[in-house]
C-alpha positions in Angstrom: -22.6 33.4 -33.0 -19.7 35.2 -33.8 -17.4 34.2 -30.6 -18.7 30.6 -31.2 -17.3 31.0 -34.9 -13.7 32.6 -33.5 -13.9 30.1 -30.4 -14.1 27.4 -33.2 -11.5 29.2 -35.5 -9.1 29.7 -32.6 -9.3 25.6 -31.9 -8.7 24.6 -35.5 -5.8 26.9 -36.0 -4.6 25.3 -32.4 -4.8 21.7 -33.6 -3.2 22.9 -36.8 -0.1 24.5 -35.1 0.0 21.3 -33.2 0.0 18.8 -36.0 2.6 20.8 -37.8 4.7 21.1 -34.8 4.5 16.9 -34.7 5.1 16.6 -38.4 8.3 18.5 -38.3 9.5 16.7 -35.4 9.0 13.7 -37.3 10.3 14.8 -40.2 13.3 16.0 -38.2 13.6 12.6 -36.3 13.1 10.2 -39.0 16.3 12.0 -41.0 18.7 11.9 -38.4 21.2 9.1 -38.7 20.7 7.4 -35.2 16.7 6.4 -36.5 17.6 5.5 -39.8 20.3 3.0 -38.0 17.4 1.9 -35.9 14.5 1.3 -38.1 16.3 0.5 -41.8 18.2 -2.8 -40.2 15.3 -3.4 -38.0 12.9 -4.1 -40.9 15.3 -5.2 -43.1 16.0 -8.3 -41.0 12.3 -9.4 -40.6 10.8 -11.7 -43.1 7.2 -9.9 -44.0 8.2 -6.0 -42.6 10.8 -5.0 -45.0 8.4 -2.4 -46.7 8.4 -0.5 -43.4 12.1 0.7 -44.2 10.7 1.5 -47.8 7.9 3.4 -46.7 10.0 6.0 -45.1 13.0 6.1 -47.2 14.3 5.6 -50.7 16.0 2.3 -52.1 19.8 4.1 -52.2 19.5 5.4 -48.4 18.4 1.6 -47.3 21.4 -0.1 -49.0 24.0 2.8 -47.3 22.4 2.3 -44.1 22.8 -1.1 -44.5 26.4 -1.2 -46.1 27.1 0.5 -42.8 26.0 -1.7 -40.9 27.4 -5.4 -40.5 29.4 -8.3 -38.9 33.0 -8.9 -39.4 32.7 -12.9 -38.0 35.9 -14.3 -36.4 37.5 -15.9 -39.6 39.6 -19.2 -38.0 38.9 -22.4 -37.6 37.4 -23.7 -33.6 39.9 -25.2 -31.5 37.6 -27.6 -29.8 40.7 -29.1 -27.6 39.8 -25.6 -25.6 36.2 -26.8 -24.0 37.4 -29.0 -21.2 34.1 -30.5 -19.8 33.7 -30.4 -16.4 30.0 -30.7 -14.9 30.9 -30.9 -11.6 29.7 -28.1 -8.9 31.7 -25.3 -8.3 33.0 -24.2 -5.2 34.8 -20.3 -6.4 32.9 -17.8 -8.7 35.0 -15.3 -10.7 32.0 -13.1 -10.9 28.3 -12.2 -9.6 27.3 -13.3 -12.6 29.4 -16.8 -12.5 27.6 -17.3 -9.2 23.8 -16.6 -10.3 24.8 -19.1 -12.8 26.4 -22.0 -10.8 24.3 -21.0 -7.7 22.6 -24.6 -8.0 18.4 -24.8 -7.0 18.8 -27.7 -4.3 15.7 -29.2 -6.4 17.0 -28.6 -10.3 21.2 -30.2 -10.7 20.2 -30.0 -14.6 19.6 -26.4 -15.6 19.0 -23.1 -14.0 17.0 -20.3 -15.4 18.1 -16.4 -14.9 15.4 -13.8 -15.6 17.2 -11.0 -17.6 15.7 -7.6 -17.2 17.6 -4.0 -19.1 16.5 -0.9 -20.2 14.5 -1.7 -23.3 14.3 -5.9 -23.2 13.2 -8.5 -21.0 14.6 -12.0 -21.6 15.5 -15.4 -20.2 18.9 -17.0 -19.9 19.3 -20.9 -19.5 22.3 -22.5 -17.9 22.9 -26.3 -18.6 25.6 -27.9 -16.8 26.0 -31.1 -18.6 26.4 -30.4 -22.5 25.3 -34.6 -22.8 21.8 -33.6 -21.9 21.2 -31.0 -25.2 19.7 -32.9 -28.3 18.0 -31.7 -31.4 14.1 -32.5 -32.0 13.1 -32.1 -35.2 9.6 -32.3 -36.3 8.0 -35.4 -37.3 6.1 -33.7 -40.4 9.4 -32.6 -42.1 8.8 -31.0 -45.4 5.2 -30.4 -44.9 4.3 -29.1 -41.4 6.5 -27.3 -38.4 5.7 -28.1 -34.6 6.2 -25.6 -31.8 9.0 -25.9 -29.0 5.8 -26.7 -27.0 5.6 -30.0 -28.2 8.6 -30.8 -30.0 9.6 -31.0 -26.4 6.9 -33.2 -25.3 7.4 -35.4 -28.0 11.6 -35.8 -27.2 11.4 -35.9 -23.3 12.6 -32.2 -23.5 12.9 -30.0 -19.8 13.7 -27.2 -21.7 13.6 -26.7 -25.2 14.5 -22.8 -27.7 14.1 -22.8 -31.2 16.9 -23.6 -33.7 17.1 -23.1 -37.5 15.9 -20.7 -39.9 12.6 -21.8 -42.5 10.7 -20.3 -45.6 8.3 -17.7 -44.3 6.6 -16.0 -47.4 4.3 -13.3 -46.0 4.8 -14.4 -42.5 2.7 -17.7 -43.1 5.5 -20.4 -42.9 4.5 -22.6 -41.0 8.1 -24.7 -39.9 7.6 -27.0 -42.4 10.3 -26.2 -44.7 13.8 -25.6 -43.1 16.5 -23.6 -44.5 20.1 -25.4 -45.3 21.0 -28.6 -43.9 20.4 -30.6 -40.9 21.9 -33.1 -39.7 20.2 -35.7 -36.1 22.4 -38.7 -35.0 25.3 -38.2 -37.0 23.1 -38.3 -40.3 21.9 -35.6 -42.9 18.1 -35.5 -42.9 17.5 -32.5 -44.6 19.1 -29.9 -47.4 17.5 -26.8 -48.9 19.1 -23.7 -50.2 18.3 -20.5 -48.3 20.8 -21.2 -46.0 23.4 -19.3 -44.4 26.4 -21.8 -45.2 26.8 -22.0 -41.1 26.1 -25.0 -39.2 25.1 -24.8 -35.6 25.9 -27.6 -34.0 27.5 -30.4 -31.3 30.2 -33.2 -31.7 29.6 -36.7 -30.4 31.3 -35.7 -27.4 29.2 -32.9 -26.9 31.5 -29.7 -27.9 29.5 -27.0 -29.7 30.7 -27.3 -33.3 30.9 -24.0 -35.5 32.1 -24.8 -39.3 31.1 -23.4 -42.8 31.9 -26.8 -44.1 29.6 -29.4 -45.9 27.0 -31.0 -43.7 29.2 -34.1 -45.0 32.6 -32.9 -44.1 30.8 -31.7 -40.8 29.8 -35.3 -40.1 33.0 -37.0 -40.8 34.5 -34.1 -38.6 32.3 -35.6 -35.6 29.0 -33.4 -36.2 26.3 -35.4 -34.3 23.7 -32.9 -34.4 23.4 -29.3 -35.8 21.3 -26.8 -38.1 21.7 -23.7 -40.3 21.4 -20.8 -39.5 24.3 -17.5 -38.2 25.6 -15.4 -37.7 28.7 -16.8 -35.5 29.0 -14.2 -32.4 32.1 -15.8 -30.6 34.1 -18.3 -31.5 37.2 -19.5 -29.4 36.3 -16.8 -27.2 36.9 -13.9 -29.5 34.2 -11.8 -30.3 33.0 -11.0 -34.4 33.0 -7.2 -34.6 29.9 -5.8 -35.0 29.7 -2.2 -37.9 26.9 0.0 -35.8 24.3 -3.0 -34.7 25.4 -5.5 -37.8 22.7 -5.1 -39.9 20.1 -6.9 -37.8 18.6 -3.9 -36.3 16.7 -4.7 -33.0 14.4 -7.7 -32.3 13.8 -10.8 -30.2 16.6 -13.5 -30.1 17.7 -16.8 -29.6 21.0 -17.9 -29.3 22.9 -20.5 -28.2 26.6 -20.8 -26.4 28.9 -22.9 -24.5 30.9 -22.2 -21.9 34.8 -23.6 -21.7 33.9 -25.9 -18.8 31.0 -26.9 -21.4 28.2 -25.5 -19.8 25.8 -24.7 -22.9 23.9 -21.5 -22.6 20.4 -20.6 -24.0 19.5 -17.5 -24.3 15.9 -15.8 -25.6 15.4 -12.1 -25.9 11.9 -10.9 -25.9 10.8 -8.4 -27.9 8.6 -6.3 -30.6 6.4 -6.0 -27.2 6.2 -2.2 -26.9 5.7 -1.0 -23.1 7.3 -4.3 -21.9 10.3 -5.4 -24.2 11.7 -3.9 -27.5 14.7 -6.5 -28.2 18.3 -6.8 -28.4 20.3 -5.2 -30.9 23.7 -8.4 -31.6 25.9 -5.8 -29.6 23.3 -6.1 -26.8 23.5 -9.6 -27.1 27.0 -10.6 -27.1 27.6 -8.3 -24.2 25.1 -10.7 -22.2 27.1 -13.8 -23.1 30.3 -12.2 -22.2 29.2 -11.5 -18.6 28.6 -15.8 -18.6 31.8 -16.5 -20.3 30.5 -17.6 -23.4 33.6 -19.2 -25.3 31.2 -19.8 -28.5 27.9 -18.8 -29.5 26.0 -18.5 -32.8 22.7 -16.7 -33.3 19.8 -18.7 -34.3 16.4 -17.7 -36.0 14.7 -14.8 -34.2 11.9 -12.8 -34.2 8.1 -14.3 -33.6 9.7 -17.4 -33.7 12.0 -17.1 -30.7 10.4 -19.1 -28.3 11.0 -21.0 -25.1 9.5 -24.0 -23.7 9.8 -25.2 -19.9 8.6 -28.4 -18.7 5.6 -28.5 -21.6 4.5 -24.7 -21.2 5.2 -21.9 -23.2 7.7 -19.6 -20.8 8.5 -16.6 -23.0 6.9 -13.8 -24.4 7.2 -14.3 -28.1 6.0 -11.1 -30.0 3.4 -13.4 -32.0 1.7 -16.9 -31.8 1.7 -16.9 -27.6 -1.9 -17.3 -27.8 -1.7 -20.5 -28.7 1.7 -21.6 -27.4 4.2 -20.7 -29.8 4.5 -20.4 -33.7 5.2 -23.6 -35.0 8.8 -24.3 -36.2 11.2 -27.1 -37.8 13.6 -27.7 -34.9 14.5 -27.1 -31.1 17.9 -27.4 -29.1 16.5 -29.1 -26.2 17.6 -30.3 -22.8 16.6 -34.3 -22.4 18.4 -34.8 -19.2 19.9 -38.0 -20.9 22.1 -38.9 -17.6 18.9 -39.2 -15.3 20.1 -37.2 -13.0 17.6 -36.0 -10.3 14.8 -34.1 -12.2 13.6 -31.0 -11.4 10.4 -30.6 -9.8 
């Protein structure tokens, strides 16, 4: 009876060591600067998960972590004269990666799709070689319900289609109904609420990716055909914003959107939030991606569970919620229509 009583003793007092041994590694983890870099910005830049860097740290430390960490955006006006569309097939690559790119599928002479693989994400990269074929769907229920990428893209003849603007999410149950900012379809605004960024994302009539913190108006009468709200810039006339440790935005999934000088436009979705197969992509992470394409501009658009890509009417991402069922639903989608009817992809 005795031994049982030490034997049981002996296995409390070894659990006990143990526990303590994990709580002070913990304790000593979640105080050193790199984790509080990590998880502050992180939850900070989700729309229900902000309690998370509460829960672990006091209102003063979140708002140093977070003065620390930001984006200096590239403060000049876009020289559109630069983007020189060309379309046509290439026949030398300045890099490997300018070669996956233009590296043409015999079957597909409208996009291409790289699968992107690091250390800690997964993701998916879109090449489109005619900027004419990108258009903005919006859905048809605007103001009272979203639609997802799924069939926004079914319902505009999209190929491709990634999600675009920002919208209110009150304890993660927007729905896409109600957009943030402006946006603006055919030259026209259709839509303005406050909550956004100031930052349209957008193209000119002659399909050059527009980047302006004017007016929706004096972005219209500046040749905006079709943009959205959202931010922040990440390059603009090729130079890069500088990013204060990982901006502010911590790490998550992404979707971003970029054009090349020839005017190839660039998709690009991170996965992430999917522990064991993809964490995200902190901005550094992502800029560094569009760099190896030759992004001359890009702008981030709305991330997390909403980053989400559709390919010929089927959900082809991982998005960290909503894949169930194809997709959380959303306001808008940069899309590819293949406008030119060039021979479609099988």
């Amino acid at each position: 009876m005795k031994k049982r009583l030490r034997l049981r003793i002996n296995k409390f007092t070894l659990y006990t060591f143990f526990l303590d041994i994990i709580v002070i590694i913990g304790l000593i983890v979640i105080n050193t600067t790199s984790f509080k870099t990590f998880w502050i910005p992180t939850a900070m830049t989700t729309m229900t998960h902000k309690y998370l860097a509460y829960t672990l740290y006091s209102k003063d430390t979140v708002n140093d972590i977070m003065k620390k960490n930001y984006i200096d955006q590239v403060n000049e006006d876009m020289n559109l004269d630069d983007i020189v569309i060309d379309s046509s097939k290439k026949k030398h690559y300045t890099s490997k990666y300018e070669k996956e790119l233009f590296d043409r599928d015999p079957n597909n002479d409208v996009y291409k799709i790289i699968r992107l693989e690091e250390s800690r994400f997964k993701g998916y990269l879109v090449g489109i070689y005619d900027p004419a074929d990108i258009d903005l769907a919006v859905t048809n229920k605007l103001g009272r319900m979203g639609q997802s990428v799924n069939n926004l893209c079914k319902e505009h003849g999209g190929l491709v289609g990634i999600n675009g603007g920002g919208f209110e999410d009150l304890d993660g149950w927007g729905n896409g109904s109600i957009p943030y900012g402006a946006i603006i379809k055919d030259g026209k605004k259709i839509w303005q609420h406050s909550g956004g960024s100031g930052q349209l994302i957008g193209f000119t009539k002659d399909n050059k990716m527009y980047l302006t913190s004017k007016t929706p108006e004096d972005a219209i009468k500046s040749g905006m055909e079709d943009a959205v709200e959202f931010g922040p810039n990440l390059i603009v006339n090729g130079k890069v914003s500088k990013i204060h440790g990982d901006g502010g935005w911590g790490v998550a999934p992404r979707s971003v959107i970029a054009q090349r000088k020839d005017g190839v436009v660039l998709f690009l979705i991170i996965e992430g939030r999917l522990p064991g197969y993809s964490v995200g992509a902190s901005m550094n992470e992502v800029i560094e991606i569009l760099k190896r394409y030759n992004a001359y501009n890009a702008a981030n658009l709305d991330g997390g569970a909403s980053s989400t890509m559709s390919v010929n009417g089927k959900l082809y991402n991982r998005p960290s919620a909503g894949g169930s069922y194809g997709g959380r639903t959303v306001s808008n989608a940069w899309i590819v229509t293949n406008k030119k009817h060039k021979k479609a992809p099988k």
